[in-house]
C-alpha positions as CSV (number, residue, x, y, z in Angstrom):
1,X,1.3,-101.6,-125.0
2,X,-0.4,-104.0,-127.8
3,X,-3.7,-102.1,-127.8
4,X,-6.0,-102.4,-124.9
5,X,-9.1,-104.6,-124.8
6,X,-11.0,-101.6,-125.0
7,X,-9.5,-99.6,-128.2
8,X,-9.4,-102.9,-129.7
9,X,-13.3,-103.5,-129.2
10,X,-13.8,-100.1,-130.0
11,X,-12.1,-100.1,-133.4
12,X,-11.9,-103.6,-135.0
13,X,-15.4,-104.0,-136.0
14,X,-15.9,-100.8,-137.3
15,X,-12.5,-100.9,-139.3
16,X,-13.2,-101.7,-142.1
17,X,-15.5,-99.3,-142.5
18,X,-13.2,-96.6,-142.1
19,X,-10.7,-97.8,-144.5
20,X,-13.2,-98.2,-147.0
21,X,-14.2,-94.9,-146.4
22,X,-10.9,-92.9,-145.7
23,X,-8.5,-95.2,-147.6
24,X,-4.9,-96.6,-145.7
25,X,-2.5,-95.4,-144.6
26,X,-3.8,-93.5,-141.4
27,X,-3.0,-92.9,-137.8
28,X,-6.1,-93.2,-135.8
29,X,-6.0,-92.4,-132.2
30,X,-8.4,-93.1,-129.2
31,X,-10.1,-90.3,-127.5
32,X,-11.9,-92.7,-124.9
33,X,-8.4,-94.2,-124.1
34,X,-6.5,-91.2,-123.7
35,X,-9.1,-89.3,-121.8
36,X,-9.1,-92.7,-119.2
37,X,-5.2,-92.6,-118.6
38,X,-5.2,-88.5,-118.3
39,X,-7.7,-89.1,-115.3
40,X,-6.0,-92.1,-113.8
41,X,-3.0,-89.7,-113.9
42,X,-4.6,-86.6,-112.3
43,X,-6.3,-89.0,-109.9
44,X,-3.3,-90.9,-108.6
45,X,-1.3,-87.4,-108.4
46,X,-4.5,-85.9,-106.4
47,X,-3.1,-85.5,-102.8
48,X,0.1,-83.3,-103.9
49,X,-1.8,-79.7,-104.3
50,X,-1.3,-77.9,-107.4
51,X,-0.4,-81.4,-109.6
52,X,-0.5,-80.5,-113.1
53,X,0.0,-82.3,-116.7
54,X,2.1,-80.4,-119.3
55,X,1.6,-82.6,-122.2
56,X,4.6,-83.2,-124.4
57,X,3.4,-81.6,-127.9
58,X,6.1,-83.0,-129.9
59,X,4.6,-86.7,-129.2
60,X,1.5,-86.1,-131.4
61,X,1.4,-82.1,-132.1
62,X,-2.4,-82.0,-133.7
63,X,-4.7,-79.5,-132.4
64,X,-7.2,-81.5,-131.9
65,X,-5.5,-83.8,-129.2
66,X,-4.4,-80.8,-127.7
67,X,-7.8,-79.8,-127.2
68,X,-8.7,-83.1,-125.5
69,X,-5.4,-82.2,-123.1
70,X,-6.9,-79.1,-122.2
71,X,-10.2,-80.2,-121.2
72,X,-8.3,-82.4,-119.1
73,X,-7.0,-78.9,-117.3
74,X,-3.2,-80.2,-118.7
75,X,-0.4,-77.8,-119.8
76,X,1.6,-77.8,-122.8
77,X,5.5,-78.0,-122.8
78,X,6.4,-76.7,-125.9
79,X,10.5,-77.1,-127.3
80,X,9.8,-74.8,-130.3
81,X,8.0,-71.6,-131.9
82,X,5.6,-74.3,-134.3
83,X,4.7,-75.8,-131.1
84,X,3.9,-72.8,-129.0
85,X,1.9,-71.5,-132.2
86,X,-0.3,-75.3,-131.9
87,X,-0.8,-74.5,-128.2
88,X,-1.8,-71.2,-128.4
89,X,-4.0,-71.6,-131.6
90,X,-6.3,-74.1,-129.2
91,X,-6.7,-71.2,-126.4
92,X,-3.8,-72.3,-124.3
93,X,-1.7,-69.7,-122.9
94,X,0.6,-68.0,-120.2
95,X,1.6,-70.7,-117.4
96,X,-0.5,-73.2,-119.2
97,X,3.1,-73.2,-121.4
98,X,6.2,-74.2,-120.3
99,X,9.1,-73.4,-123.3
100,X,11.7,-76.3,-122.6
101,X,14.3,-75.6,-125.9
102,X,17.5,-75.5,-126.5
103,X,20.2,-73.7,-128.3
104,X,17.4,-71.3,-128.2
105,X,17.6,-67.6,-130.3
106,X,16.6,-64.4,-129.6
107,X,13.7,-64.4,-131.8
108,X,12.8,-67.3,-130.1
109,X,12.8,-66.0,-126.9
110,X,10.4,-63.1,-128.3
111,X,7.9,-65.1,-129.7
112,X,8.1,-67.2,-126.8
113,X,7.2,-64.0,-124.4
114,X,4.4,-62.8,-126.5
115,X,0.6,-63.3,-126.6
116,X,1.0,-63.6,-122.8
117,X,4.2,-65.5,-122.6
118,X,4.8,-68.4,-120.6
119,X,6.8,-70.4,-118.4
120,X,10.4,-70.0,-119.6
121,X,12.5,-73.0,-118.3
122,X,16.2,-72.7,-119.2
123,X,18.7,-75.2,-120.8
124,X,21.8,-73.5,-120.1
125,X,23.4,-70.8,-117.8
126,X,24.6,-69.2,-120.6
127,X,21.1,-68.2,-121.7
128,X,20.6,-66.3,-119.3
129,X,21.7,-63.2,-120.5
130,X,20.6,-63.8,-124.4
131,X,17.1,-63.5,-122.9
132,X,15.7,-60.4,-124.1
133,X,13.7,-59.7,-121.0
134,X,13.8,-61.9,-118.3
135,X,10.2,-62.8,-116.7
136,X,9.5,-62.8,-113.1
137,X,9.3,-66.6,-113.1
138,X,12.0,-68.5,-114.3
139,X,13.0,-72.2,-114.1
140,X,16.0,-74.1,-115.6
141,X,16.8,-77.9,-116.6
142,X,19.3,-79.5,-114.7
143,X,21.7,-82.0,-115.4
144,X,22.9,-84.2,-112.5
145,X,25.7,-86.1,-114.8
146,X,27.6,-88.6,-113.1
147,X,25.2,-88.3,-110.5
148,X,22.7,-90.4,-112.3
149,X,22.6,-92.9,-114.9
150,X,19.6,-92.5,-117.6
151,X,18.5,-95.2,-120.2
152,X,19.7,-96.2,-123.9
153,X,16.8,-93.5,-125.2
154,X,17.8,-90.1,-124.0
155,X,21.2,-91.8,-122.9
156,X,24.0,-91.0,-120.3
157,X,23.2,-87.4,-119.0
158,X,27.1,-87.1,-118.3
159,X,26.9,-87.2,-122.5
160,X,23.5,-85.5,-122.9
161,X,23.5,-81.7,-124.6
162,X,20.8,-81.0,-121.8
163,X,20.7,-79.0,-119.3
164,X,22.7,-77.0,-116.3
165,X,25.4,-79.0,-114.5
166,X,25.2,-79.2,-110.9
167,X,28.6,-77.4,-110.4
168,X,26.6,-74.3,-112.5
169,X,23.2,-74.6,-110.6
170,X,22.9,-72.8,-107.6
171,X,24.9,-69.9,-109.9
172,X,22.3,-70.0,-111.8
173,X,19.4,-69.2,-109.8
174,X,21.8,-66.8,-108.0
175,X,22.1,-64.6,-111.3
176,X,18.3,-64.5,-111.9
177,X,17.8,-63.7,-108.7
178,X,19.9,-61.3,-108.3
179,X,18.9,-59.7,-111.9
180,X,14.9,-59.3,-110.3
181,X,13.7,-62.6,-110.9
182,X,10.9,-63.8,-108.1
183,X,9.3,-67.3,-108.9
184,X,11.1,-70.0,-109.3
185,X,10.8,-73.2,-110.9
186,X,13.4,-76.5,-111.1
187,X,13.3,-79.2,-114.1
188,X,15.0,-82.3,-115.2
189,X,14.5,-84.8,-117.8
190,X,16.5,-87.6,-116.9
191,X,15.1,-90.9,-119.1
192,X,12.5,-91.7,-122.0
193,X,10.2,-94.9,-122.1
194,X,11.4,-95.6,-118.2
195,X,9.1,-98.8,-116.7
196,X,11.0,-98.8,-113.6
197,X,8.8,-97.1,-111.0
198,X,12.2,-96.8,-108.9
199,X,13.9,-94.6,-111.4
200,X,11.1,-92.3,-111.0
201,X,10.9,-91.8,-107.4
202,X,14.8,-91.7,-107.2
203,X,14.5,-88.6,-109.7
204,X,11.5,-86.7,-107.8
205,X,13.9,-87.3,-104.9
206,X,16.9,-85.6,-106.2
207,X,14.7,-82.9,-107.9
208,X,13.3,-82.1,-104.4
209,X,16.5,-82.5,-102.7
210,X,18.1,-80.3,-104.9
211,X,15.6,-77.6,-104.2
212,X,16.4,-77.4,-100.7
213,X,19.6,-77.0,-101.0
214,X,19.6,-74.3,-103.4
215,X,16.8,-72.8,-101.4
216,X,19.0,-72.9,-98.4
217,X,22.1,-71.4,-100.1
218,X,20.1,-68.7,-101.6
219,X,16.9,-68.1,-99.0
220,X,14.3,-68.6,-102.3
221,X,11.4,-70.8,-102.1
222,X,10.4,-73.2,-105.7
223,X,6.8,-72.5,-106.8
224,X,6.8,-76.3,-108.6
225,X,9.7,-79.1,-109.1
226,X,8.8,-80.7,-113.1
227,X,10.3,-84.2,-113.0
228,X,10.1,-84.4,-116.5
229,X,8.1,-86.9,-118.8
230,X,10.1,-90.4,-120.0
231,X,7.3,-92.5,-117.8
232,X,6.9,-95.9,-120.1
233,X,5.0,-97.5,-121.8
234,X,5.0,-101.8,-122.7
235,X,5.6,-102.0,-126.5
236,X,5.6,-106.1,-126.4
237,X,2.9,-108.2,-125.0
238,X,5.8,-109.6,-122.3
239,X,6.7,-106.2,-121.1
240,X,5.3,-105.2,-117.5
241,X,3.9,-101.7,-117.3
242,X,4.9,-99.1,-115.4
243,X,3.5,-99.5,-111.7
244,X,1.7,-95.8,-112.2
245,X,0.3,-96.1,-108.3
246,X,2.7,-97.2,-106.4
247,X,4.9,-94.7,-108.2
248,X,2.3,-91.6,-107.1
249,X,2.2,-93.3,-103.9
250,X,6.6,-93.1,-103.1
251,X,6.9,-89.7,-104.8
252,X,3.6,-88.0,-102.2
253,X,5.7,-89.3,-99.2
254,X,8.4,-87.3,-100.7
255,X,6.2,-84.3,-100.9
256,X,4.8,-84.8,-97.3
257,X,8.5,-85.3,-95.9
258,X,10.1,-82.3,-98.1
259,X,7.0,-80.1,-96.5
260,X,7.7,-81.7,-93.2
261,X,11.2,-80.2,-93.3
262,X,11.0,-76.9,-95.0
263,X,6.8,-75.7,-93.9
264,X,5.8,-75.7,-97.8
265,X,5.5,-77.6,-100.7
266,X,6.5,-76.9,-104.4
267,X,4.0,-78.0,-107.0
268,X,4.3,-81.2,-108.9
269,X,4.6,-80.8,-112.7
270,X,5.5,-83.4,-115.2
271,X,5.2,-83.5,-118.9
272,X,4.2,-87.1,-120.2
273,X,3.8,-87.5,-124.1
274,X,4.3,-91.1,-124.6
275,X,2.5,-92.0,-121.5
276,X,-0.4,-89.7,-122.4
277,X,-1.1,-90.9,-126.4
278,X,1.3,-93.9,-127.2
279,X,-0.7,-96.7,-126.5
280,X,-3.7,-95.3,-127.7
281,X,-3.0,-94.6,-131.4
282,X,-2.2,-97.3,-134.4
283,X,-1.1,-97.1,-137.6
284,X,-3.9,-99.0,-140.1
285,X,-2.1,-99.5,-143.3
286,X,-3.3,-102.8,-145.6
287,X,-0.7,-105.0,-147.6
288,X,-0.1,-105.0,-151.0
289,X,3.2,-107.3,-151.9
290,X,4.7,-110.4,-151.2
291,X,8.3,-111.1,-151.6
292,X,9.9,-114.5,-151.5
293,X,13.5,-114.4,-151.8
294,X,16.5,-115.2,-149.2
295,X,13.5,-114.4,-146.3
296,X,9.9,-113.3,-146.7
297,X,9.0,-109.8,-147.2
298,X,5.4,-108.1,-146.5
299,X,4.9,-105.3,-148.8
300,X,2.5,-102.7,-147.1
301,X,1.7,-99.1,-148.5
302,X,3.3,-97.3,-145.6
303,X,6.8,-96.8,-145.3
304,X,8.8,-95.6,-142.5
305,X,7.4,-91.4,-143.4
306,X,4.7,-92.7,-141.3
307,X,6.5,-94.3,-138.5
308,X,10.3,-93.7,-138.1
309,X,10.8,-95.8,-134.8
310,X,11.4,-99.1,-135.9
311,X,14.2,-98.1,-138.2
312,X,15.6,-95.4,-136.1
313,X,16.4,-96.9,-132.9
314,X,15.2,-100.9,-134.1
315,X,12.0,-100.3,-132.1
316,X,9.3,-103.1,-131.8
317,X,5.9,-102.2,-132.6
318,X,3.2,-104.9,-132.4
319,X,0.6,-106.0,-135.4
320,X,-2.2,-107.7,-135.6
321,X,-3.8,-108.5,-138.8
322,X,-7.5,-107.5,-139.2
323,X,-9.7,-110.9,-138.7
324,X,-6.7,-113.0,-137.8
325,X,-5.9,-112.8,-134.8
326,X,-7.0,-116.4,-133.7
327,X,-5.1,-117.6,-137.1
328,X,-1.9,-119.9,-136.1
329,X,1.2,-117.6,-136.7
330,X,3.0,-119.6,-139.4
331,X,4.4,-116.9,-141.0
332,X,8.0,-115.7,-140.3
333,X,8.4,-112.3,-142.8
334,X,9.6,-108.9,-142.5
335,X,6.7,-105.8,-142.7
336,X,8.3,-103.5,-145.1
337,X,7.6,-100.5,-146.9
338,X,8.4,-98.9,-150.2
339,X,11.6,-96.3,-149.1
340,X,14.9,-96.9,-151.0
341,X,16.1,-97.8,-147.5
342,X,16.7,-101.0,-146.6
343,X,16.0,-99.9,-142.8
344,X,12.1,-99.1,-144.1
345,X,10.8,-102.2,-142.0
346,X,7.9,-102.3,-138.9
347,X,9.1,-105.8,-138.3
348,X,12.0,-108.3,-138.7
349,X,11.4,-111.6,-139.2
350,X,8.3,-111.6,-137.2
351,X,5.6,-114.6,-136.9
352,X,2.5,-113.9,-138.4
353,X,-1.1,-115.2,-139.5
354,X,-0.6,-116.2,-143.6
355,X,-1.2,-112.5,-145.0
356,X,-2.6,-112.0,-148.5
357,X,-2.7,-108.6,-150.6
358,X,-5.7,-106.3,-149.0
359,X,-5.1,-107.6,-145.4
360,X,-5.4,-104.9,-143.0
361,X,-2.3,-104.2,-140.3
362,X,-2.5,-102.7,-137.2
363,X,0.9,-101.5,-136.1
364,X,0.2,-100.9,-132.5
365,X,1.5,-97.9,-130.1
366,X,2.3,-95.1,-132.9
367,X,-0.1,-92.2,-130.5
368,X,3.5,-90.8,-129.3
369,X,6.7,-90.4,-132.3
370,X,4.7,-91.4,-134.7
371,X,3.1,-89.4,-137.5
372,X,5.4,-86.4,-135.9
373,X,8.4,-87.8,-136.3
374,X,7.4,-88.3,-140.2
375,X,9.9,-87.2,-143.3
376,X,9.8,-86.6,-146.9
377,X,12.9,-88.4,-148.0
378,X,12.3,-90.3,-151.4
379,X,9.6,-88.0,-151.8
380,X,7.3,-89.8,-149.5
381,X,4.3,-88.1,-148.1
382,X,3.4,-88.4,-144.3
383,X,-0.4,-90.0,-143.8
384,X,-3.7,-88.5,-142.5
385,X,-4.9,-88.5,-138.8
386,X,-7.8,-89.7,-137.5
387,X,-9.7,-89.7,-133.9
388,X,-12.0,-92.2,-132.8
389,X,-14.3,-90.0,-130.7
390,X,-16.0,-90.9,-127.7
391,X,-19.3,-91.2,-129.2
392,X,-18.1,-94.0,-131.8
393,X,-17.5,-91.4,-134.6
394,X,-14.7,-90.7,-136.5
395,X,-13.3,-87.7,-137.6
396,X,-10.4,-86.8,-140.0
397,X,-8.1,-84.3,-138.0
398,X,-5.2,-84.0,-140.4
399,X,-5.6,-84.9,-144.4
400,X,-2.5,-86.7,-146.3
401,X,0.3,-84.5,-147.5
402,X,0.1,-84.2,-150.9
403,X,2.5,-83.6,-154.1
404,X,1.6,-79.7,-153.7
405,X,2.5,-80.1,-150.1
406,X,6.0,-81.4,-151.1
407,X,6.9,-78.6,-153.6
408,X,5.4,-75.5,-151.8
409,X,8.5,-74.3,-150.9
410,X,9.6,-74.4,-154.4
411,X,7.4,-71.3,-154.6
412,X,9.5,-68.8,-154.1
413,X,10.2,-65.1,-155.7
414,X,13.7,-65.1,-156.9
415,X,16.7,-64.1,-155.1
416,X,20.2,-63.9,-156.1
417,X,23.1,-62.6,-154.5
418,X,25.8,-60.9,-156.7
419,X,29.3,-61.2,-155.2
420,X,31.0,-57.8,-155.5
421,X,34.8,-57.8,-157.1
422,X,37.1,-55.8,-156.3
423,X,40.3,-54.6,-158.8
């Protein structure tokens, strides 16, 4: 949401400080802030044994906030080799993974059962027998289709690449088993940025259903149901939140009525990235043009390398301007950057304060699909990353790509292929 009270008292008076030390652009996220909503979470989740947190890494993958997860005693699901290397590099390892990919290689699959392994949880029935060597616990993502609607994010799951259809998933869990596979685990991932408590509950509802009947049909028992992440977060100041507790509060009941029927209880996994970071990270960057032509333009020096939301799916992303926040907004302008796209823009024709060259912008919510969703076209260079720390500190956790960043892989040894011709 538009930062919190608290990130906001936290940061603002010491902000210029930091740009006058570290220079804009920059991510900067909130340790205090995401340390508070990973122990509402584990709190609200407390009656369902074995609840556990397998942060999303590709919402912010930096070591660093992976570290703070794992103090927390969260997981990591991990959707590719890069990010079961930043997991693993902080300590994390075994079931503290969970590798949710798709389209997946073989060499995948090896690195991904190395150093330890980790939970494997399959997109595709098909898959199963491209795994090198299957692991005695297995889980796989299913896809209810027509079953269930999702939301205009992650879209229709009837047109989704995801997961195993419900016609394929009892199958499924019939080959493993009958290839040696023991545990069991069941997945789905249904909606991104969801706000409706409801959906939520409806989906740990089917999960759970599901899971008795292909317990039933096949006499196996699930070690943990994962409903998946996609729990929202308020990106304008007029969106409600997500009711968190009366969400944990439905989806125990379920728990208690699906042990009622069947004498155990799966564990509860979800992995939450937005949820986790989103509302506690902003993106400081300070203007430096004004354009006056058919509209109003605000010239800042980020563009959308550092934040590709906006222009991607026409996202809205709040900002305040540093010491104006009382100011009448008189100012109807779009916040542009300097990409040779005319899509480069954190805000359309949005009412501001007057801004003048050397303001400061906070672009709230960029702690989830921000900085890791950043790109290099027009030869742009992604920002650095910093962490306000608990203490009131602040510590740079990734530096600024630079123009040796950019053409590294231009250093290569040489290596041509000469077509053979024949006759």
């Amino acid at each position: 949401m538009p930062m919190s009270y608290g990130f906001q008292s936290r940061l603002f008076p010491i902000l210029k400080e930091i740009t006058a030390h570290y220079k804009t652009p920059f991510h900067i996220y909130d340790e205090a802030g995401i340390r508070e909503t990973g122990d509402r979470l584990k709190s609200v989740f407390s009656e369902i044994s074995g609840f556990r947190e397998y942060f999303a890494v590709k919402a912010l993958p930096n070591p660093r906030i992976l570290e703070i997860m794992k103090t927390m005693g969260f997981g990591f699901d991990c959707s590719s080799v890069p990010e079961l290397m930043l997991s693993r590099r902080i300590g994390a390892g075994g079931e503290e993974l969970m590798f949710t990919s798709n389209n997946t290689s073989r060499d995948e699959f090896l690195f991904a059962a190395s150093d330890g392994g980790g939970i494997l949880n399959l997109d595709d029935i098909t898959l199963i027998s491209k795994v090198p060597k299957l692991p005695e616990l297995i889980c796989f993502r299913y896809n209810p289709g027509p079953r269930r609607t999702g939301n205009d994010i992650i879209g229709n799951p009837s047109e989704a690449k995801y997961g195993v259809s419900h016609d394929q998933i009892v199958e499924a869990y019939r080959k493993v088993r009958d290839l040696g596979v023991r545990r069991f685990g069941l997945h789905t991932m249904l909606a991104s940025n969801e706000r409706n408590h409801s959906y939520m509950v409806q989906t740990a509802q089917m999960i759970l259903e599901l899971a008795e009947h292909i317990g039933r049909q096949l006499n196996i028992r699930f070690e943990f149901v994962n409903i998946g992440g996609g729990l929202g977060i308020p990106y304008k100041p007029e969106d409600k939140p997500l009711d968190l507790e009366t969400m944990a509060k439905a989806i125990t009941q379920c728990f208690r009525e699906f042990e009622s029927k069947n004498d155990y209880a799966p564990k509860l996994y979800m992995e939450s990235g937005r949820y986790m970071t989103g509302p506690h990270g902003v993106l400081v960057t300070t203007a430096i043009n004004r354009k006056d032509i058919y509209r109003s333009y605000i010239g800042v020096d980020a563009c959308m390398s550092s934040l590709m939301r906006p222009g991607m799916y026409g996202a809205y992303h709040h900002i305040s301007v540093l010491d104006k926040e009382e100011q009448p907004k008189n100012t109807v302008a779009d916040v542009v950057g300097s990409l040779c796209e005319n899509n480069d823009k954190f805000a359309i024709q949005r009412e501001l304060p007057a801004i003048a060259d050397g303001d400061i912008l906070i672009i709230h919510d960029t702690g989830a699909h921000g900085h890791a969703m950043g790109f290099n076209y027009n030869g742009k260079l992604r920002p650095k990353e910093l962490l306000l720390r608990t203490d009131g500190s602040v510590e740079l956790i990734r530096r600024e790509e630079t123009p040796e960043d950019y053409f590294a892989t231009l250093n290569f040894a040489r290596d041509m292929m000469k077509q053979n011709r024949k006759g």
